[in-house]
N, C-alpha and C positions, 0 to 999 in steps of 0.2 A: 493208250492208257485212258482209263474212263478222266472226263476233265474235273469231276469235283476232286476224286482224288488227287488230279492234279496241284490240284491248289490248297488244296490240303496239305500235303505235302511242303508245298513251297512255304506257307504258311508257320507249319511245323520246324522251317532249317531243314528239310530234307528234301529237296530239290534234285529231280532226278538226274539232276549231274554234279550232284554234291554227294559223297558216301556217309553214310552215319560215320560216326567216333564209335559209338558202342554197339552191340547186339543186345537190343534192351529186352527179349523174350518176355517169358510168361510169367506174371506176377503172381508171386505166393502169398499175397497180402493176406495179414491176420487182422481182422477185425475186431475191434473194443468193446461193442456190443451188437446187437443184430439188429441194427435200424442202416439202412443207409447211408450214403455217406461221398461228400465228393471223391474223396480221394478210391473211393469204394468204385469209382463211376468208371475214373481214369484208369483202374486197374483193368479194365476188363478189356478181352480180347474181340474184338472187332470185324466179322466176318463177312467175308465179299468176291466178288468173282468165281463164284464154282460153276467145275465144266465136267463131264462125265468123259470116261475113255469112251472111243467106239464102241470096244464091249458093253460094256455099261458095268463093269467091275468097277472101276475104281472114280474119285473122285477126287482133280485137285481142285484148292481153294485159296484164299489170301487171307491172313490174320492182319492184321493192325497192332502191336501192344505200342503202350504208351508208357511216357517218363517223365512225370514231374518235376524231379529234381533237375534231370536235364533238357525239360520243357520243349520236345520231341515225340516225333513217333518212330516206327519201327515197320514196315512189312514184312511178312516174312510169306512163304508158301508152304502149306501143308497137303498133303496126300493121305488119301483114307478107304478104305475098302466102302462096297456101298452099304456092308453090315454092318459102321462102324465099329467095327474089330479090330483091323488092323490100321492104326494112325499116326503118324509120322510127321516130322518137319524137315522140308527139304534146305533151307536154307542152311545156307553155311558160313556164311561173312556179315559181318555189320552193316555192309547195304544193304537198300531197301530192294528188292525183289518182288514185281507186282508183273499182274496181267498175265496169269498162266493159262496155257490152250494146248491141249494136245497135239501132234499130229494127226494126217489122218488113219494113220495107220494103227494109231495105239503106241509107239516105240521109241518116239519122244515128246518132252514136253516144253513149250517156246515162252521164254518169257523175257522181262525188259527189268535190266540192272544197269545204274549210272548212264541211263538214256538210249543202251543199246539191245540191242535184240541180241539173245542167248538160246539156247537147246541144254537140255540133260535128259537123260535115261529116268526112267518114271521113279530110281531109288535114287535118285538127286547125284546119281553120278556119273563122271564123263562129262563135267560141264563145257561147252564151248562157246566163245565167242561169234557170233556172225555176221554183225556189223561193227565197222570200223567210220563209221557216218561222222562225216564235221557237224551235222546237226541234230540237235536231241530227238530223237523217235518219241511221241508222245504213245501211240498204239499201234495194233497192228492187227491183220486177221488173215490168215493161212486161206490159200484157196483147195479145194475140196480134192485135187489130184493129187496137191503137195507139192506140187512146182513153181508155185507162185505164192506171193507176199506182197499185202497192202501195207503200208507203211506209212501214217501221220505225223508228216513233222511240220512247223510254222515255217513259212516264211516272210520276208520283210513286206509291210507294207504301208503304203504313206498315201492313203487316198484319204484319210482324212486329218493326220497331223504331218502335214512337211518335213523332209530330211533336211537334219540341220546342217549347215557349210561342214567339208572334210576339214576344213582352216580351224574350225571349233570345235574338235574332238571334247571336250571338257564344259562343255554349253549345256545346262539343262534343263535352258528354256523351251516349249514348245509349242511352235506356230500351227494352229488351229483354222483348218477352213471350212470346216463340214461337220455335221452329226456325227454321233455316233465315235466318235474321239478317245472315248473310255466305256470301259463297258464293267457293270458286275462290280471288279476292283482291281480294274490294270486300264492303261492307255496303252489305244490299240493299237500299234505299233507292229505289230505280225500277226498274220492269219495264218489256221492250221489249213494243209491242202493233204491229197491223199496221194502217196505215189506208187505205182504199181513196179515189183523187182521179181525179176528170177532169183529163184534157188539153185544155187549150182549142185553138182552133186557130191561135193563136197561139205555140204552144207551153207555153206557163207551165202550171204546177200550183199550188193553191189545198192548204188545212190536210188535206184529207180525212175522210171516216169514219173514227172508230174501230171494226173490226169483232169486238173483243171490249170493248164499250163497258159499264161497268160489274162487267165481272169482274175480278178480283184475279189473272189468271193470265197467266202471258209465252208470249207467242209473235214468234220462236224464243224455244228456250229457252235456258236460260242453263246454263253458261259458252258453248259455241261453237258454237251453232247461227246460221246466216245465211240467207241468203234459197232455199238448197236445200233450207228445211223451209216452203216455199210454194212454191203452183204454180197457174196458172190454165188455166180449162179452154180449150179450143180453140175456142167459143164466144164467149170472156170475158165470161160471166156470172155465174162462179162462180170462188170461191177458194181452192183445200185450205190447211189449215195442219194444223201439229204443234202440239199442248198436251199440258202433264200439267195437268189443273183439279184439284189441290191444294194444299194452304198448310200452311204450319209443321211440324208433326212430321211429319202426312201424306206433305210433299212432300219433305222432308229424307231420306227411307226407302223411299221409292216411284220405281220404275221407269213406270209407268203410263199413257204417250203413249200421248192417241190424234189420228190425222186426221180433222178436220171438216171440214164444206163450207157455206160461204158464198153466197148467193144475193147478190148485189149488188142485183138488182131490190127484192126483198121483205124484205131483210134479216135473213132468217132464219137457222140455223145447225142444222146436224145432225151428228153423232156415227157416225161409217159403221164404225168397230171394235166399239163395243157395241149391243146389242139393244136400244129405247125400253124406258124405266121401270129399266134396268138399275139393280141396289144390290149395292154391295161387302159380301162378308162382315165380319163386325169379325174386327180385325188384333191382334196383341199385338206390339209395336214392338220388344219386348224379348228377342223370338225369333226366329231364321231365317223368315223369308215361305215357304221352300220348302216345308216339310211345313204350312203354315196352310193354312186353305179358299180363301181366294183362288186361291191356284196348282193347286186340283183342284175345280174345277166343273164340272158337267156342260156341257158343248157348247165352243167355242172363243170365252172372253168376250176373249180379245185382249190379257192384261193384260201383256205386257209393253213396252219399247217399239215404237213404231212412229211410223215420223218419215222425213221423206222423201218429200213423194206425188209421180207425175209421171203429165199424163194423156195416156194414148196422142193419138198425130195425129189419129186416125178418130174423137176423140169418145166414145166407145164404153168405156172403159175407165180403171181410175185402179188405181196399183201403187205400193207403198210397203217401207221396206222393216220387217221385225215379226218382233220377238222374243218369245216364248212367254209369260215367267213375269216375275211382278211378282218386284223385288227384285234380281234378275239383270243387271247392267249387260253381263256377258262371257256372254249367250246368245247360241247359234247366232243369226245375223243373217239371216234367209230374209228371200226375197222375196214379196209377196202382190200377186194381182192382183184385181180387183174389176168385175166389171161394172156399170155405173151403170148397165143396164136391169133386169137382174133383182136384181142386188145379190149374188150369188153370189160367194165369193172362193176361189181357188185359189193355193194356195200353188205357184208355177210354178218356184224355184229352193228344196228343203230339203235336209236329211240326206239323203234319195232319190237324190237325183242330183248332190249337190255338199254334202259333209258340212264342209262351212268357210262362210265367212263372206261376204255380199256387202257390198262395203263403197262399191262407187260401180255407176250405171248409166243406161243411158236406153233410148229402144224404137226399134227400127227406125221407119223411114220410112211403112212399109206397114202398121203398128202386130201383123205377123203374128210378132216374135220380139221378143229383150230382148238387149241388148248388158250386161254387165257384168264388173267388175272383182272377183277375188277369189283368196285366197290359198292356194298348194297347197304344200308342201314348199319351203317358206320363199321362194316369187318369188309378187309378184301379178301376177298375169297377164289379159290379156281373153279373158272367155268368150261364146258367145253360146247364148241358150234359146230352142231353137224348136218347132213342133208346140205350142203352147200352149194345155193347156187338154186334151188329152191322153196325150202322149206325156211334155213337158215336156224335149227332148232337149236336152245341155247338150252344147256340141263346146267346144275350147278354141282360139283363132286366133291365139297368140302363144308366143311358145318365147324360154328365153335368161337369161341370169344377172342380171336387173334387176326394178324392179319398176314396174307403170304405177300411177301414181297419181289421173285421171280420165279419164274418158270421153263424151263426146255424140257426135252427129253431125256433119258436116262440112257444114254447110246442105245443100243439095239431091244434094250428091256420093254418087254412091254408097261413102263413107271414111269413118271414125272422124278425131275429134280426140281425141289425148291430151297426156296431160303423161308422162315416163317418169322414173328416176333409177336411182343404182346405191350401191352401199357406195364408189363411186370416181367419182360424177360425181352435183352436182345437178340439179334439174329441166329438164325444153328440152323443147320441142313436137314433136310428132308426125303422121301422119297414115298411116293403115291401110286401105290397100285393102279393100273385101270383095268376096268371088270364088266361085271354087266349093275353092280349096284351102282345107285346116284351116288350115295357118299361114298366115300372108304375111308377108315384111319389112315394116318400118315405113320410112317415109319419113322424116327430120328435118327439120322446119323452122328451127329457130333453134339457135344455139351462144353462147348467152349468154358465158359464160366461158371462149370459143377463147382466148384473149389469155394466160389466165392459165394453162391447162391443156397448152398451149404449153412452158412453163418449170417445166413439174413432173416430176419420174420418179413415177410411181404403183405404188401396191402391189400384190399378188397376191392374187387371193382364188380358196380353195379348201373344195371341200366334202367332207366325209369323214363316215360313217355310224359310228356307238359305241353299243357294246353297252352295255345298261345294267344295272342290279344286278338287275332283273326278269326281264332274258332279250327284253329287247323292243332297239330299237335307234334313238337317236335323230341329227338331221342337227345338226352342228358345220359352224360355217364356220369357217375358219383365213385368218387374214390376216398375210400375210408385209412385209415393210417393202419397199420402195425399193431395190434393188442386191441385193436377196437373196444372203445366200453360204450355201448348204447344208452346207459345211463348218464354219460360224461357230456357236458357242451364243449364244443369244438370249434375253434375260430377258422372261419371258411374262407375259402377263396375263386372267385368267377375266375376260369381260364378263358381267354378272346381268344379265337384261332385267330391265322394268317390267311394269305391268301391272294385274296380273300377268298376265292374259291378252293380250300383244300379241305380235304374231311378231319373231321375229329373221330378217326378213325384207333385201332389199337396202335397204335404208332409208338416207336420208343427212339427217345429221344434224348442227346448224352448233355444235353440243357435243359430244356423243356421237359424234365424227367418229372411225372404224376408219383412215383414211386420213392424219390427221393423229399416231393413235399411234403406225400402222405407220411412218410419218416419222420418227418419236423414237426407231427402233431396236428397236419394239416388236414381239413375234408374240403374235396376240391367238387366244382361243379363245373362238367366240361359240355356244353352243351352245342346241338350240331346245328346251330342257327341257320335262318334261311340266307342264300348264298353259299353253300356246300353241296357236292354230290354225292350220289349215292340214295338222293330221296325223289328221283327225277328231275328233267330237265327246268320243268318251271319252279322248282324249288332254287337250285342251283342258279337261274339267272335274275332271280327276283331281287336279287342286289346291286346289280347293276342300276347305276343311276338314282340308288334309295340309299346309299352308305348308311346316314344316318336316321334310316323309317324303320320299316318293319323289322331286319335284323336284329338294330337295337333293341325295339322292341321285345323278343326273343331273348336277346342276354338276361335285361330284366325280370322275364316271365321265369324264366329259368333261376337266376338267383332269389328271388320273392316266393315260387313253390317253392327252394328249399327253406327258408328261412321260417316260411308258414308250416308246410307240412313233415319235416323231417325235425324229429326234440334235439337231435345230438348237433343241429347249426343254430351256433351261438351268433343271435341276429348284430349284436351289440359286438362282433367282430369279425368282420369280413373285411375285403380287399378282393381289388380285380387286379389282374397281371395279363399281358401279352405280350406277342414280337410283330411286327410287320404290320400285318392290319389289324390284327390283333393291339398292336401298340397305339395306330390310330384310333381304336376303337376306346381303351383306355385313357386317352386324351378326351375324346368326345366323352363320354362319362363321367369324365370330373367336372363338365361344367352342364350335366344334366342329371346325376347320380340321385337326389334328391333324397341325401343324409344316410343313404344305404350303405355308402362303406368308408371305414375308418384311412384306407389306405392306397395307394397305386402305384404298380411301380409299370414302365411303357418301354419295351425296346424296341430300338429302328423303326417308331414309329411315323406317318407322317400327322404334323401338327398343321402348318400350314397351307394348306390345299392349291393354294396360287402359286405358291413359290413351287409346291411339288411339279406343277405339271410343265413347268420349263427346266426343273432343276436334274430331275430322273433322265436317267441314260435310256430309258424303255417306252422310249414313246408313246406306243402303241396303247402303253396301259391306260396311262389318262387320260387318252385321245378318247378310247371306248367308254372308258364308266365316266368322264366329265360331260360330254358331249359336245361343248364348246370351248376352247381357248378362253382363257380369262377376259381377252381382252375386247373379242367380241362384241359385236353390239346387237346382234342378232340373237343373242343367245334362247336358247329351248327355257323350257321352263324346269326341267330338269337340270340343265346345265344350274341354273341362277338357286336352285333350292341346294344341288350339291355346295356352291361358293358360301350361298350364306349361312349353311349349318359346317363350314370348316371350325375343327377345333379351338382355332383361334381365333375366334370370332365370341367366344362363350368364356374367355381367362375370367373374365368380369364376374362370372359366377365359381367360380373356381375357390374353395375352401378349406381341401382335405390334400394332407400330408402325399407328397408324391418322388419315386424314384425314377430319372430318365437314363438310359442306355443307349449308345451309340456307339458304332464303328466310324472311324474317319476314312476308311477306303472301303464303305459305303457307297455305292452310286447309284444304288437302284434308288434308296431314299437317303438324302443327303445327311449328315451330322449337323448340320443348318437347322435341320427339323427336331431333334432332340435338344440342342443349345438353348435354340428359341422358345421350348416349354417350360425348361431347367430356368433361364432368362426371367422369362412372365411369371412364373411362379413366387421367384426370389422376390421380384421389386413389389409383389401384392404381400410379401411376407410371409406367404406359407411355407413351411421344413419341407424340403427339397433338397436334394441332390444327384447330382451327374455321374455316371460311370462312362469317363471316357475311353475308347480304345482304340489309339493312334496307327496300329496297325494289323487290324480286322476289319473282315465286310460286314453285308447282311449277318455273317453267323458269330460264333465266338471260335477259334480251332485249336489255339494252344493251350498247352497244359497247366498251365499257369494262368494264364489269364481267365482260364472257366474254374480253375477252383477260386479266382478273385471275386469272379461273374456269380458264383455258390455262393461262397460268403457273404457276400455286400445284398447278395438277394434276400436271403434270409435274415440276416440281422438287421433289414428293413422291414421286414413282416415281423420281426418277434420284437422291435421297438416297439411297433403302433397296434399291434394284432395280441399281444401275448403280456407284455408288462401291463401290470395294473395303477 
């Protein structure tokens, strides 16, 4: 099971060894008028995991619906012709039912209810059980003959919080020796491993190997790695997976995935990123990884990540996708291809030929190109790489204001299957010719949410280029409301991304919804500030160690063009809003804003810059963009300029009306960091207040608590933005 949904799930009361109470299916929500709407948000069906039969006829996929009232979700599986013509739900009972894969034959379909692996017949009938496992199956992946089955379940582990006495079964306290203790929003307590089972011919599957049997290390990795960080060979003899093999401080700090391979026969395991006998340089944890010897040794040891393997059809080849440098979570993402005869690897998608990121992909048919997904001036788009191995030619096959968000093959068709979305529509299925033209139209398969998108007027979204205080020019998208009146002022609002390296791409978002603001009367200004990809590399890393320079700068440039040269932004009403860095970003601005906007509201952001870089479970992150340990005496000049422009350092200028938002099982950035701006705000006396959420991480996931997260958002902007 992919692990966001995991915890999604869990999050939800639907834990994959909990069965729903209800079959909450497909909502016929009527709407009251045709603006959007939370409850408008929560209705909608939620699409993910689609797989093409071999033939390439048919298509299953996973829905999501949601239930407010019973503050829940629902998976269910559906099947659909690839015309969508003929569409179907296979689900039959009020569990959740996720993670559907064909056979390879075409003749069944495998999927995982109340934590166990199942089969049915492609019309959902003839369901059978075929595991009987004491422990929960989180995913799985069929090997290519049919005979065999990967199989991810957790098991215990205490390398960095101690097993408490059998004598104190009811104890729940926890002795803590080492990093990395909690991770995301769980104490780490069990690692998933992958175990390799026969298929009997009966169908059924038995406990399996563990094929990292006696290592202390998770594969996938955690937080949201699933079963597209394994992959079997075409053979199925053999297993790639994604590790980082390190523990506690090591692993808390380190980027350092590498793919291995698994011999099922002999049970052996090799390491195909590093060279045998390979040894790390020693590390000082308490400085930037960038300039240490790790990140500069002679040849390509591979240390950053690399996760992802998929092996070409012909056998012949295995491609992942690999980032350069330990430490770097927002490295260029290239792609690497490998020959499993001579072991040579060529980096077949880099800066070279596509200076952005690959972020999804798979290989042609004929295993002579590579289809992937990556992002250019804020749309991700599908590209394909062909001449591989010399040329490395990269064309792009898709054009248009959206963005695709995965990619495989159409079983034997010569088409793509995608998933696509937009700042104005969620996810729905796809299928893309290939031809001899560079573009082609996409086909649609599915319209999940026709019913609902039916009774909506949608907003406008427009892209505009601004100069910025460097003389460079960065992409803003502007998003106008519902009824647009050109003649009308409109109280605006600066969106911060997160990140802080992610793009302000078409993205949709069942929070972060630009469609549901522009609803509320709002014009938003989303701009693709430096430290984003998509505008090349030096764009993208120009943040690093400048949190608060040029970036900021950029937000600025971008809310002051609109307020200068756009009549319908009402200058005398504006506000910023983010999440993440985004929320950092938001913090820093209130006490550099200078009188530009009326309001703020900041989630999960960090305020404190000190506390964050010991308090964060991700080491890695502030090790690279701080450069030094607070405590340091040594420190870079970098280091000392990020300490002393932390947000809290600037409360003292701090003026303007602000909303803080926090999860308390938070631990990338603690609830400490929201408290504490909520805190300072109070005692200088500005109108403030807290949205606590005692049992959420980084995001919001319950049905309830995001139409609370809706409300309390907006009728903080319509206090200070909208009442006269």
């Amino acid at each position: 099971m992919n692990k966001t949904l995991v915890m999604a799930m869990a999050l939800l009361g639907a834990t994959p060894c909990a069965a729903q109470k209800v079959n909450i299916g497909k909502s016929n929500i009527q709407l009251k008028s045709d603006l959007m709407t939370p409850e408008a948000l929560w209705a909608m069906g939620r699409i993910g995991s689609p797989m093409a039969s071999p033939d390439g006829r048919s298509i299953v996929y996973q829905v999501g619906y949601y239930s407010v009232a019973e503050n829940r979700g629902h998976q269910v599986i559906c099947v659909t012709s690839a015309d969508g013509k003929q569409n179907r739900q296979l689900t039959t009972s009020a569990d959740n039912e996720t993670d559907p894969a064909w056979s390879p034959d075409g003749k069944r379909i495998f999927f995982l209810t109340n934590s166990q692996l199942w089969s049915m017949a492609p019309d959902g009938s003839d369901r059978r059980q075929l595991t009987h496992d004491a422990t929960d199956i989180e995913g799985f992946k069929l090997s290519p003959d049919g005979k065999k089955v990967v199989l991810v379940k957790s098991i215990p582990y205490h390398g960095s919080i101690k097993k408490n006495p059998d004598d104190l079964p009811k104890a729940t306290g926890r002795l803590v020796t080492d990093m990395n203790y909690r991770h995301w929003d769980h104490y780490v307590e069990s690692i998933p491993h992958p175990f390799v089972a026969d298929i009997a011919a009966d169908g059924t599957v038995g406990e399996g190997t563990d094929i990292l049997k006696g290592e202390p290390y998770e594969s996938p990795m955690a937080p949201f790695g699933g079963v597209e960080q394994l992959d079997w060979s075409i053979d199925s003899k053999t297993i790639a997976y994604t590790c980082r093999k390190k523990e506690g401080v090591a692993y808390a700090n380190s980027t350092d995935a590498d793919i291995y391979l698994y011999d099922t026969q002999t049970g052996s395991t090799r390491n195909i990123c590093k060279p045998e006998g390979y040894k790390e340089p020693a590390i000082d944890y308490t400085k930037s990884l960038a300039q240490q010897a790790v990140n500069h040794q002679q040849g390509d040891m591979m240390v950053g990540y690399d996760v992802n393997p998929r092996f070409s059809p012909d056998g012949q080849y295995i491609a992942w996708q690999s980032m350069r440098r330990d430490g770097y979570e927002s490295d260029l993402n290239r792609l690497c291809v490998m020959s499993l005869k001579t072991g040579k690897k060529t980096y077949v998608v880099d800066s070279k030929n596509f200076d952005s990121n690959v972020d999804d992909y798979c290989w042609s048919a004929d295993s002579k190109s590579i289809f992937f997904i990556g992002v250019w001036h804020a749309t991700e788009m599908v590209y394909q790489v062909s001449k591989l191995f010399s040329q490395n030619t990269v064309t792009k096959l898709t054009d248009g204001v959206f963005d695709y968000g995965s990619v495989q093959l159409l079983g034997r068709q010569a088409k793509l299957l995608l998933t696509r979305h937009s700042m104005l529509h969620p996810d729905d299925i796809y299928t893309l010719a290939l031809g001899s033209k560079k573009t082609a139209e996409p086909f649609q398969v599915t319209d999940e949410n026709a019913h609902i998108f039916k009774q909506l007027a949608l907003p406008t979204v427009e892209q505009r280029w601004v100069p910025t205080t460097d003389g460079k020019k960065e992409l803003v998208w502007i998003i106008l409301p519902p009824h647009f009146d050109a003649n009308k002022k409109y109280p605006t609002l600066l969106y911060c991304e997160g990140g802080p390296q992610s793009p302000v791409s078409q993205f949709w978002s069942y929070r972060w919804n630009f469609s549901i603001m522009a609803a509320h009367g709002y014009v938003i200004v989303a701009p693709n500030r430096r430290g984003l990809p998509g505008f090349g590399s030096e764009w993208n890393e120009e943040i690093s160690g400048d949190w608060t320079g040029q970036c900021m700068n950029d937000y600025l440039s971008a809310i002051d063009d609109a307020a200068n040269n756009l009549p319908y932004v009402d200058r005398d009403r504006m506000g910023a809003v983010g999440a993440s860095f985004g929320g950092f970003s938001v913090y820093y601005l209130a006490g550099h804003h200078n009188k530009r906007f009326k309001c703020f509201i900041a989630h999960d952001g960090a305020f404190n810059l000190e506390s964050m870089y010991t308090d964060t479970e991700e080491g890695w992150f502030s090790n690279w963009e701080y450069d030094d340990a607070y405590w340091n005496k040594d420190q870079t000049d970098r280091a000392r300029k990020t300490y002393a422009n932390s947000p809290h350092k600037a409360v003292d200028n701090w003026d303007t009306p602000i909303l803080c938002i926090h999860g308390e099982k938070d631990y990338r950035i603690n609830a400490n960091q929201g408290m504490g701006a909520f805190n300072a705000a109070r005692m200088k006396g500005i109108p403030a207040e807290l949205l606590i959420f005692p049992d959420e991480n980084h995001w919001v996931l319950k049905p309830q608590n995001g139409i609370l997260w809706q409300r309390t958002f907006f009728n903080w902007l319509d206090r200070w933005l909208k009442q006269k």
